[in-house]
N, C-alpha and C positions, 0 to 999 in steps of 0.2 A: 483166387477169388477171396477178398477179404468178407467177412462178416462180422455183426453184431453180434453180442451174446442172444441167447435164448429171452423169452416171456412168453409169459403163461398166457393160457386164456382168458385167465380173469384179468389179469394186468390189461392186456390187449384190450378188451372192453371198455375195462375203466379208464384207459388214456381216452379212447374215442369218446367217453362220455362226456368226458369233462374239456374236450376243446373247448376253446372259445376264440370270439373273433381277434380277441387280443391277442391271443396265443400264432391266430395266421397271420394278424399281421408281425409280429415279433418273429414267428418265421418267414415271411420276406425280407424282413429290413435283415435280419441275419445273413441269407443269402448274400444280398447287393452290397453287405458290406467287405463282403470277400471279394477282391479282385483275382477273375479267372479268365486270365486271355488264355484264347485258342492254347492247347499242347500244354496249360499249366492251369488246369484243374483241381491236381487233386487236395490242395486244401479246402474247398467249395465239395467237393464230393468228398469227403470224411465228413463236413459238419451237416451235409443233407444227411446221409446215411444217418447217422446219429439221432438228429432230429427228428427222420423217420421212422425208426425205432422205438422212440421214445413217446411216439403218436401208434404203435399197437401194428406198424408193419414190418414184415420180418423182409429184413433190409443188408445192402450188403455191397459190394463195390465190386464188380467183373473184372474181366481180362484188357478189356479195355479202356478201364478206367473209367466206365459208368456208375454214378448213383445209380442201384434198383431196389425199389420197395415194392412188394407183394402183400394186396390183401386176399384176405382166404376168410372164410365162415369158419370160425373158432371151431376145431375137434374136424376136419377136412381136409384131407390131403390135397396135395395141387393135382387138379388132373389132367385133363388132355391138352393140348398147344390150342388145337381148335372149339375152345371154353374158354380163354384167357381173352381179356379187354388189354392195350396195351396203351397205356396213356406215355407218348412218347415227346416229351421237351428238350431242351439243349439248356446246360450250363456253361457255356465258354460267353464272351461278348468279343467285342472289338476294343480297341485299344482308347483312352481318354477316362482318367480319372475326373467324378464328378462325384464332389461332395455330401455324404447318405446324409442324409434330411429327412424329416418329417416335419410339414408346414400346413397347418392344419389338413385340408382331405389331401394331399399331398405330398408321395414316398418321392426325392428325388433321387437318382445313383443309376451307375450303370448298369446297364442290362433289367432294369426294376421293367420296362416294358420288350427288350427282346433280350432274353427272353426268359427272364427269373420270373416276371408278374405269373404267364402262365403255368410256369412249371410245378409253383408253389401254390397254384390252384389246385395242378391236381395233385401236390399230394397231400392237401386238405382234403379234398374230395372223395378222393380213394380212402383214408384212414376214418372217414364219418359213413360211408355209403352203407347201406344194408344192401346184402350179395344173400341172395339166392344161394344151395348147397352147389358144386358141381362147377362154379363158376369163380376164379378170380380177375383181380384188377391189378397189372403192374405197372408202374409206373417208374421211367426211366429220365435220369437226367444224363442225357450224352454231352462225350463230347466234342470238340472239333466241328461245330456244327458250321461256327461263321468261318471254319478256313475251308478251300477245294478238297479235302482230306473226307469227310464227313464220316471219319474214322468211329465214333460212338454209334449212330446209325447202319452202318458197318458191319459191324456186329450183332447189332440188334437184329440187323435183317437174317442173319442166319442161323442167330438163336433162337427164334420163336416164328410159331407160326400164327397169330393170333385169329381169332374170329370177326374182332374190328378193332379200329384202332384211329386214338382223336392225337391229332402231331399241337403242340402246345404254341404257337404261337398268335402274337397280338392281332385281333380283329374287332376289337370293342367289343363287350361282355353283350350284346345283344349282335353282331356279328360271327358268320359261317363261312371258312373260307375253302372252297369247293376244287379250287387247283394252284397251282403254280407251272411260269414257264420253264423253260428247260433254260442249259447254259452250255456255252463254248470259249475258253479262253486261248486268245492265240499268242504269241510271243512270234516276232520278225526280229530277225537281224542282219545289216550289212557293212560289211569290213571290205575297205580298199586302200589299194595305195592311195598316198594324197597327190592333190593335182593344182594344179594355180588355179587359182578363181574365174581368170577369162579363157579358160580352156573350154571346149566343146565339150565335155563329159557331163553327166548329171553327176552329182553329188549325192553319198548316200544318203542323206537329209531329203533331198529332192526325190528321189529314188523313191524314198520307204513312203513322201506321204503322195506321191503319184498311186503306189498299193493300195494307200488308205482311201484317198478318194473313189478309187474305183470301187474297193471294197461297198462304200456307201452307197451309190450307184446301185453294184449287182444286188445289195441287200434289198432294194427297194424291191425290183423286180421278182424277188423269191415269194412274195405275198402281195399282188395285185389288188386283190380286192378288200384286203384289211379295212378295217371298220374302226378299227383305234388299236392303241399301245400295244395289247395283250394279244391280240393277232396280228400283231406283226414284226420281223425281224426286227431287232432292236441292237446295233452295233454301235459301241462307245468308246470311244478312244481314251486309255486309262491312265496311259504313262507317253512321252515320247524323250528319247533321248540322245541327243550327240555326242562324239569326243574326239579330240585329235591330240596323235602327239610328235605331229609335224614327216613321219613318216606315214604312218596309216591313219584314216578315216572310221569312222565308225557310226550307226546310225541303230538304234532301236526303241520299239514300240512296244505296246502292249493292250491289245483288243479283247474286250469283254461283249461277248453276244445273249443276248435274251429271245430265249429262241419260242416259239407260240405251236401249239399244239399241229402236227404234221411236218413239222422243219426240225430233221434231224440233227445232230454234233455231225455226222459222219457227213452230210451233206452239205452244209457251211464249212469244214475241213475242206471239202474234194474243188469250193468256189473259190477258197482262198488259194487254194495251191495252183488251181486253173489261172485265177489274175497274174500268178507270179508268171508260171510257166507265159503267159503270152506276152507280158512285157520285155522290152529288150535288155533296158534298164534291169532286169530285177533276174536275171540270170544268176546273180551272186547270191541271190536270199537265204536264207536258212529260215525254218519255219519250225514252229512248234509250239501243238495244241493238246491243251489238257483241260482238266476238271468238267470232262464231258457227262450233261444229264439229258434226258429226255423229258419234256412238260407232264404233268400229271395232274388230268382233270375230272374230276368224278360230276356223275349229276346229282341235284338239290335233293329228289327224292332217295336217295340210296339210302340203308338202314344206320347211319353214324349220323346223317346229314339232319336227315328227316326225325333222329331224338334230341340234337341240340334245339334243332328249331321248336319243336314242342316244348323242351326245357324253356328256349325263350320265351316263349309264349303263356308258361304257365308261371312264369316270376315279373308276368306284366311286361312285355317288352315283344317289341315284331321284329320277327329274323329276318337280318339281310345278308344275302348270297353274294358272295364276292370271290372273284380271282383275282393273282397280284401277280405283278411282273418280276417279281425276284423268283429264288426258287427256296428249295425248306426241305427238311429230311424227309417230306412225302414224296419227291422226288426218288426218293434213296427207297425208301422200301416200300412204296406205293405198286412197284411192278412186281418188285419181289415176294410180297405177299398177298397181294392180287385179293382184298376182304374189305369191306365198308370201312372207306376212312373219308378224313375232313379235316380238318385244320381251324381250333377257336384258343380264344385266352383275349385276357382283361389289356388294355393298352391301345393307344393310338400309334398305327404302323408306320405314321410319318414322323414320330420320335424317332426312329431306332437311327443308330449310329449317332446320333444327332449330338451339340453341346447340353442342350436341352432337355435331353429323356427324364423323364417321369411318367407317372402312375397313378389314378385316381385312389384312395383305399377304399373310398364307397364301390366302386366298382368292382375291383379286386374282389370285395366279398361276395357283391354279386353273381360274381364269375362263378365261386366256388358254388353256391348252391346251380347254378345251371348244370356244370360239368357233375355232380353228384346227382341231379335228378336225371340226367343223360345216362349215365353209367349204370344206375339202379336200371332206369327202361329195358337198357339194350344187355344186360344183365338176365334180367327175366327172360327176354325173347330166346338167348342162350343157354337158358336153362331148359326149354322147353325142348331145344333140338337133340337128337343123340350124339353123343363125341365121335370125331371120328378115328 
């Protein structure tokens, strides 16, 4: 585990004092100007660490390659797992360099909304918050969040055990995002000899997308009564590819499922392998599924939910409750730690991936004062219980 040198408590003070809005935004655009795809990191986390240091939290880079900043009440040891708030974001993006800019209210660059905007909310938020004794606030930037690895999260889940925990990404500074669906990725392949054209045989082409169609077919019937997107199987066909080289044939695919709360990975596996096995065609398959999650949905009132909404409420803004059909490291340690969480940060979620992404900065700031009066709430409330 790397760290930062030591500071004092008056140091720590006085950097909190003396934030300012320029200061967070000068630590976003810093982030978003570092490009970090998935698994190449860690220049992006040296210069968080750093940053967060230098903002009064005692900061430092884990085993897995996580930015962590820790605040504490100056002259306080850390105390128990079940007293810590874990403000949990991701620093990797997706691949597509896009020009950092600022155009008047306007940060452009990747990941500035998924999901650098949030992450650098809190850890404005964390280094300004007044904490109650007994209680800190970490704040993690993982990584691997946008590959199936969700390696940063990972870890996280098994190093802490937090009291609640707000996961950083984009929902509009006056939005709450209360779950995400689960995920199943399948990988098909079929290799055969080659055969003439006007022969009787299917062709593994033909073969893989006769699997496919049925596949969409059986998805429907898995959720009968679904009501829209989020409750329901959501199967998309991600890749498809052929090859010949006049000897053997070759045919493969690549299915992404978004799966709605009660529709397991294990249970979309056992349909896919079912369509094989009964086709006649598809006797040759090979199959293989990974990056299996389970949906994770909390209700509006739970104790993480119900202090961001208040925070919205008290910076002028009405909270809206929202589930998305992608998934997010609340997926990852939402079962594992099983404590009030939720999912907010500054950004429009139909940026992300996109040529397009940006960041309002007006918002951005407003972000931070919500996540710091959230923090401070639910803060207090933890203070009042005993550790356990």
């Amino acid at each position: 585990m790397t760290r930062t040198s030591g500071m004092s408590a008056f140091e720590r003070a006085t950097a909190r004092a003396n934030f300012t809005d320029e200061d967070a935004v000068s630590l976003l655009y810093g982030m978003v100007a570092i490009e970090s795809l998935s698994g190449k990191e860690s220049a992006v986390a040296m210069h968080i660490a750093q940053r967060m240091h230098s903002m009064g939290l005692s900061a430092s880079i884990d085993e897995a390659g996580n930015a962590v900043g820790v605040a504490i009440k100056p002259g306080r040891q850390p105390t128990a797992p079940s007293q810590d708030i874990v403000l949990l974001g991701h620093m990797d993006t997706v691949p597509g360099r896009i020009p950092v800019r600022i155009e008047g209210d306007i940060l452009h660059g990747r990941g500035s909304v998924d999901a650098k905007g949030p992450l650098a909310a809190f850890i404005v938020a964390a280094a300004t918050a007044t904490l109650p004794p007994g209680v800190r606030v970490v704040v993690i930037g993982a990584v691997e969040e946008e590959a199936a690895t969700s390696r940063g999260a990972r870890h996280a889940a098994s190093a802490y055990r937090p009291a609640a925990c707000i996961i950083g990404e984009p929902s509009h500074w006056d939005g709450v995002t209360l779950g995400y669906k689960g995920r199943l990725v399948v990988d098909l392949a079929i290799k055969r000899g080659s055969t003439h054209s006007a022969g009787p045989d299917a062709t593994p082409a033909e073969s893989a997308a006769g699997w496919w169609h049925a596949v969409q077919e059986a998805s429907k019937a898995l959720t009968p009564g679904a009501k829209g997107a989020f409750d329901s199987v959501q199967p998309r066909l991600r890749s498809f590819n052929t090859t010949s080289d006049g000897l053997a044939e070759t045919a493969s695919l690549n299915v992404g499922f978004r799966l709605p709360p009660g529709v397991t990975p294990l249970g979309v596996e056992a349909m896919c392998r079912a369509i094989a096995a009964e086709r006649d065609d598809c006797a040759d398959v090979v199959l293989r599924c990974s990056a299996p999650e389970v949906a994770h949905v909390v209700d509006r009132a739970s104790p993480v939910a119900r202090a961001l909404s208040n925070a919205i409420r008290d910076h002028g803004g009405s909270p809206r409750p929202r589930v998305k059909t992608g998934t997010s490291d609340m997926n990852v340690v939402g079962p594992v730690w099983n404590c009030p969480i939720a999912a907010y940060g500054p950004g429009d979620s139909a940026l992300d991936h996109t040529p397009g992404e940006h960041i309002s900065i007006a918002e951005y700031l407003r972000s931070i004062q919500v996540v710091r009066t959230a923090i401070e709430s639910l803060a207090r409330e933890i203070a009042l219980r005993p550790a356990e």
